[in-house]
N, CA, C and O of each residue as an XYZ file, in Angstrom:
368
protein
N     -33.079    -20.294    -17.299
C     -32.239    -19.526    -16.398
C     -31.967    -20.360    -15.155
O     -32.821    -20.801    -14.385
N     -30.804    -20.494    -15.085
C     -30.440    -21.109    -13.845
C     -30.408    -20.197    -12.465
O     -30.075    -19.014    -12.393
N     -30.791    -20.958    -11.517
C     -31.383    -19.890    -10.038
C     -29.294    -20.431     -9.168
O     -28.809    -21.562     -9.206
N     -28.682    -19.282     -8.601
C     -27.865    -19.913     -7.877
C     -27.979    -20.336     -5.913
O     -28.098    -19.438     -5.079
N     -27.924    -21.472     -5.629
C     -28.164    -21.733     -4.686
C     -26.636    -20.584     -3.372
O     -25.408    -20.661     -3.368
N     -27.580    -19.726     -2.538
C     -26.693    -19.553     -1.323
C     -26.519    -19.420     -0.629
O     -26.631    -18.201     -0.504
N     -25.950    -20.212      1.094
C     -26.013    -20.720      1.722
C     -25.194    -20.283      3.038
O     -23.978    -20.428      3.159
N     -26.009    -19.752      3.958
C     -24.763    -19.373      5.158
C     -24.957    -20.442      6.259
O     -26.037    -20.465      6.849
N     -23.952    -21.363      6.588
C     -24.479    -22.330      7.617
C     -22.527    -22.403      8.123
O     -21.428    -22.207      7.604
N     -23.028    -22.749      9.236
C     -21.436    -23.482     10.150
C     -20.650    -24.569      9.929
O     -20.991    -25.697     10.287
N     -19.591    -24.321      9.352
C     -18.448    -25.141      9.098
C     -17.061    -25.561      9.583
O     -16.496    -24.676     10.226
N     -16.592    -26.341      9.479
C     -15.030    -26.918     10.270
C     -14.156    -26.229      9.708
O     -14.235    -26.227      8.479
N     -13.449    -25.713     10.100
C     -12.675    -24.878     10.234
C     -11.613    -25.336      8.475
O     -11.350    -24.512      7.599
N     -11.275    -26.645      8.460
C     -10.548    -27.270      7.312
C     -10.897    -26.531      6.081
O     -10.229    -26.030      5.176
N     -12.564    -26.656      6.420
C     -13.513    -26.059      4.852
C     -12.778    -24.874      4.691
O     -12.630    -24.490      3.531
N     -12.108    -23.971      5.926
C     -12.155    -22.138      5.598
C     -10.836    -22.013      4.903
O     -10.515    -20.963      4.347
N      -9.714    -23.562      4.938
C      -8.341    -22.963      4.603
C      -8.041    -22.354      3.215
O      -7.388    -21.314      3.131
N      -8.603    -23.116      1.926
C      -8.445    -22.750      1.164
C      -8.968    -21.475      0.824
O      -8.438    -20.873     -0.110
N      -9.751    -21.058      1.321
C      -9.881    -19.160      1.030
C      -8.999    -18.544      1.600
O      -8.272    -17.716      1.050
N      -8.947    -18.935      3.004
C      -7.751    -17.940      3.713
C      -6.819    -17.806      3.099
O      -6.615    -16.672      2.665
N      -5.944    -18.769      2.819
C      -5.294    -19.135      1.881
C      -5.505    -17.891      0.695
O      -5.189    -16.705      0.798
N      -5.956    -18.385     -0.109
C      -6.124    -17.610     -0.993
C      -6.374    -16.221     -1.128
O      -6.060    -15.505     -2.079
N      -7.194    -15.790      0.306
C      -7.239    -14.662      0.477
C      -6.439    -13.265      1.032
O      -6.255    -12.121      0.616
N      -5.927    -14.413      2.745
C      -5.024    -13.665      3.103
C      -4.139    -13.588      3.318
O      -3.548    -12.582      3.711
N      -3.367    -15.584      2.967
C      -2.237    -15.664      2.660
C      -1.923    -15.946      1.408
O      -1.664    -17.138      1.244
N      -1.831    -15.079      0.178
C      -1.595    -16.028     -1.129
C      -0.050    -16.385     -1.025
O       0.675    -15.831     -0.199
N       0.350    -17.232     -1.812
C       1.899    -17.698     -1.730
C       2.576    -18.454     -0.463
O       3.738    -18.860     -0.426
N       1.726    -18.546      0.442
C       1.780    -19.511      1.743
C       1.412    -21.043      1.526
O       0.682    -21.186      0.545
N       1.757    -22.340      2.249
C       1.196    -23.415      1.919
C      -0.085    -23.298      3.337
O      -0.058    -22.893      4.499
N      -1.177    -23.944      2.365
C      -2.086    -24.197      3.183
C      -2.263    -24.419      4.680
O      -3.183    -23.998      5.382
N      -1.342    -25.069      4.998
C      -0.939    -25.477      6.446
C      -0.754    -24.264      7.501
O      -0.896    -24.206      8.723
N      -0.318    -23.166      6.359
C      -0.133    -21.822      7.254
C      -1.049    -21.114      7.981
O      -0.962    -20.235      8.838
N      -2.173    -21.839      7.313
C      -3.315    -20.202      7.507
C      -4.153    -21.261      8.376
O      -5.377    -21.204      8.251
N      -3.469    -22.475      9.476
C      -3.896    -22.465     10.482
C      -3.834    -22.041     12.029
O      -2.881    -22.342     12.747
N      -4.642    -21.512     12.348
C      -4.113    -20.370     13.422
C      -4.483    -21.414     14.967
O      -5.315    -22.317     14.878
N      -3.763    -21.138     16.287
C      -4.279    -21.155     17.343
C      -5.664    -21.255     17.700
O      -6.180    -20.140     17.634
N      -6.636    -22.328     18.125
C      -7.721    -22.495     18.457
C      -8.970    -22.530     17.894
O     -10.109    -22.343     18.320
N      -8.325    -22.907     16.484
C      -9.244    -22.848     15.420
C     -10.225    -24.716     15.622
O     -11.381    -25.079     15.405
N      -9.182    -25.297     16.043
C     -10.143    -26.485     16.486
C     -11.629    -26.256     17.415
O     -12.659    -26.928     17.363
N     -11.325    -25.098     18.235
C     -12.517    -24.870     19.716
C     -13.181    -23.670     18.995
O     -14.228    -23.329     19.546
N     -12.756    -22.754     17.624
C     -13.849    -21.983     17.523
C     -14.599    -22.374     16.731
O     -14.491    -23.500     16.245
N     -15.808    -21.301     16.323
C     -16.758    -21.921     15.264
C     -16.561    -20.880     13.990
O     -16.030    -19.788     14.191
N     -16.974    -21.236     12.783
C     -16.406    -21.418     11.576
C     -17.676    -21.087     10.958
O     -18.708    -21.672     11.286
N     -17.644    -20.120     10.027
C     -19.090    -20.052      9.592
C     -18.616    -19.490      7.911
O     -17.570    -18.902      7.639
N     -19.694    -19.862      6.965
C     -18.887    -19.554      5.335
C     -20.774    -19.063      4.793
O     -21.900    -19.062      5.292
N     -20.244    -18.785      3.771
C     -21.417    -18.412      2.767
C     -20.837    -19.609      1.225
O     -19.788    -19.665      0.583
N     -21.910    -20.249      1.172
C     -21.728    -21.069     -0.117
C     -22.754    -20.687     -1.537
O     -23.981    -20.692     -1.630
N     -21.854    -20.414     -2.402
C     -22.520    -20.644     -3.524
C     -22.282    -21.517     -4.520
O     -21.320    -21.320     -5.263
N     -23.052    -22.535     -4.681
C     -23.560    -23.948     -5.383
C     -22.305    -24.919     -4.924
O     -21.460    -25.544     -5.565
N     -22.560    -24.762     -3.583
C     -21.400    -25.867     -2.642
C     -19.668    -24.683     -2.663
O     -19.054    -24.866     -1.611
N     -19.225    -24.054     -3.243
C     -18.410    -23.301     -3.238
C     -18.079    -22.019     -2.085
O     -18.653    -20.930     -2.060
N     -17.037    -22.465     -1.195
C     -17.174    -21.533     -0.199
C     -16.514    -20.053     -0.737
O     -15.342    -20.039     -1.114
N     -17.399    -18.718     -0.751
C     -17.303    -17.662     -1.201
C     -16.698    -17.155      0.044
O     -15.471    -17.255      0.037
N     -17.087    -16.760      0.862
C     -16.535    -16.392      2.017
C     -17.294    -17.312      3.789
O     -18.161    -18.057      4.248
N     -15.758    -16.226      4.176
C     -16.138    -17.182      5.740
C     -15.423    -16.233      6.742
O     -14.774    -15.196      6.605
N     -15.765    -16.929      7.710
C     -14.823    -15.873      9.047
C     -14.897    -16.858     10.468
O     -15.837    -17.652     10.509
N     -13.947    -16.831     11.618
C     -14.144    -17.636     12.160
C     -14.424    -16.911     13.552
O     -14.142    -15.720     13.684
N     -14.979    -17.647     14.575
C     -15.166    -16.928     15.811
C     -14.874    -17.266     17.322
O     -15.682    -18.039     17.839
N     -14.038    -16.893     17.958
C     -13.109    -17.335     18.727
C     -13.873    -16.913     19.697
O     -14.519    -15.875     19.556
N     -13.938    -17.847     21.150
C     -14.303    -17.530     22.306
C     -12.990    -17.354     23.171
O     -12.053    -18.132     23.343
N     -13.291    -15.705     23.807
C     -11.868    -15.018     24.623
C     -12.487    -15.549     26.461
O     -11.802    -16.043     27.357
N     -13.928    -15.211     26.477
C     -14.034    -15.311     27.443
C     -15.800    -15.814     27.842
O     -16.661    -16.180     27.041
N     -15.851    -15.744     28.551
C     -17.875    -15.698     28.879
C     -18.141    -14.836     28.356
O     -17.762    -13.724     28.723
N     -18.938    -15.045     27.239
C     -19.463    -13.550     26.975
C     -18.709    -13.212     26.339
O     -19.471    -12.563     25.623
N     -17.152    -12.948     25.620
C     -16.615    -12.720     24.768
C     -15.774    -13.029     23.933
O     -14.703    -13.546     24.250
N     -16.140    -12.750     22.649
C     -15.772    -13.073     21.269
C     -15.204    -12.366     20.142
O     -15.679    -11.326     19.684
N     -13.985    -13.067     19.628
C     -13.627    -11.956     18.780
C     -13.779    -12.914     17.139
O     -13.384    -14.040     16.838
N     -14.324    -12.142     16.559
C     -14.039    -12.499     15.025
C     -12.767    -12.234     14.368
O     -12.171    -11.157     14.363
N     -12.300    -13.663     13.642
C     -10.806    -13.420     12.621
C     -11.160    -13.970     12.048
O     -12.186    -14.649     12.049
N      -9.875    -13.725     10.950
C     -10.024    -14.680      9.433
C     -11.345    -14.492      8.794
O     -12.196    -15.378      8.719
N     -11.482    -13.160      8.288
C     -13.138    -13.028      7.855
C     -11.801    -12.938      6.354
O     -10.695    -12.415      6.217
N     -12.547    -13.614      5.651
C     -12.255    -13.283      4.125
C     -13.178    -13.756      2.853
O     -13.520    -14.921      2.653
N     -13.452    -12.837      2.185
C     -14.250    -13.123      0.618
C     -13.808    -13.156     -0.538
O     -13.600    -12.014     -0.949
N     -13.567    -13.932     -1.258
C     -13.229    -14.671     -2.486
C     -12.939    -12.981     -3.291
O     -13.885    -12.265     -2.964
N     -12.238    -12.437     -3.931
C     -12.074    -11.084     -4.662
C     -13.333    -10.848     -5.217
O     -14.206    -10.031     -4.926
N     -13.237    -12.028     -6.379
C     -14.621    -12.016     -7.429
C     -16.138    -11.619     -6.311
O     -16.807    -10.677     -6.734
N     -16.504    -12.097     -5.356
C     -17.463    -11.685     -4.347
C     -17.121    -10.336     -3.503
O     -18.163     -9.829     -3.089
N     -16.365     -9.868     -3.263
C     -16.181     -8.652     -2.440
C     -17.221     -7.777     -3.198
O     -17.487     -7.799     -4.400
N     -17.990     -6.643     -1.754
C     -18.310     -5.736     -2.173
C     -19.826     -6.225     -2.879
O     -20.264     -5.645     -3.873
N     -20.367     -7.076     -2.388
C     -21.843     -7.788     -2.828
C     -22.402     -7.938     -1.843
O     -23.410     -8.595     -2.101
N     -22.348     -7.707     -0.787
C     -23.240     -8.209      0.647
C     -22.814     -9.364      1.085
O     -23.626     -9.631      1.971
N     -22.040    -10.242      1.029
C     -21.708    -11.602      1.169
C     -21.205    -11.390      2.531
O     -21.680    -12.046      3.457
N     -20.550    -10.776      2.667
C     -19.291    -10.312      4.311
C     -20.310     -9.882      4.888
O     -20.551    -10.884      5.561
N     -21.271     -9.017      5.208
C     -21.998     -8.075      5.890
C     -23.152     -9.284      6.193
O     -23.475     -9.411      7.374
N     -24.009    -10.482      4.857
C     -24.816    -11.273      5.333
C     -24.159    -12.086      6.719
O     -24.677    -12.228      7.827
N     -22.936    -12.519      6.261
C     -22.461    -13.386      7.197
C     -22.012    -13.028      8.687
O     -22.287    -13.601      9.741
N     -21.313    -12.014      8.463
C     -20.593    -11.452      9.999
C     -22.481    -11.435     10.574
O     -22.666    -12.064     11.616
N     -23.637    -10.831      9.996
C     -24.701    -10.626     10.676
C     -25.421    -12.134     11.502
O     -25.792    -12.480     12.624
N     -25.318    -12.652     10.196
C     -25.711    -14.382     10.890
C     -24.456    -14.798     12.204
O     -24.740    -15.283     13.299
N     -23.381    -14.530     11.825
C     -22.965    -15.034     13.297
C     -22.684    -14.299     14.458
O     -22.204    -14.604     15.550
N     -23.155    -13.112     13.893
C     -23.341    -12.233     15.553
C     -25.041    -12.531     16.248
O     -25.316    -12.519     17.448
N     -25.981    -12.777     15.132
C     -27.132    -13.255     15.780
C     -26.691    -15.005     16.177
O     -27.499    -15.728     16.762
């Protein structure tokens, strides 16, 4: 039985396009689903066996405040805890 490795750690923003993409822009070219200030925020994904399942990114508005966008999970993963592990890791 194979064990699957999975992984919530912080990533560049590049890593998140192809889900967004896929997620919340399908039929867009990649290039689209880069947004405003995605260079200065931080980027966080859940990987399973190197495969980014989901991610969401987190924008600093001000001192002290932050808004989360671009949260999206692969279809096949929705509805497994994957979104709920992650948004939790990057609010702690």
């Amino acid at each position: 039985m194979t064990t699957l490795q999975i992984e919530i750690a912080k990533v560049g923003h590049e890593q998140c396009l192809p889900l967004r993409q896929a997620v919340l822009w399908p039929g867009f070219p990649v290039e689209h689903c880069v947004v405003q200030g995605d260079a200065d925020a931080a980027h966080y994904a859940v990987s399973m066996d190197s495969q980014i399942i989901c991610c969401l990114s987190v924008f600093t508005l001000s001192a002290n405040v932050y808004q989360v966008r671009k949260f999206a999970t692969a279809a096949e993963y929705q509805g497994q805890g994957h979104g709920t592990a992650l948004l939790s890791h990057a609010i702690n």
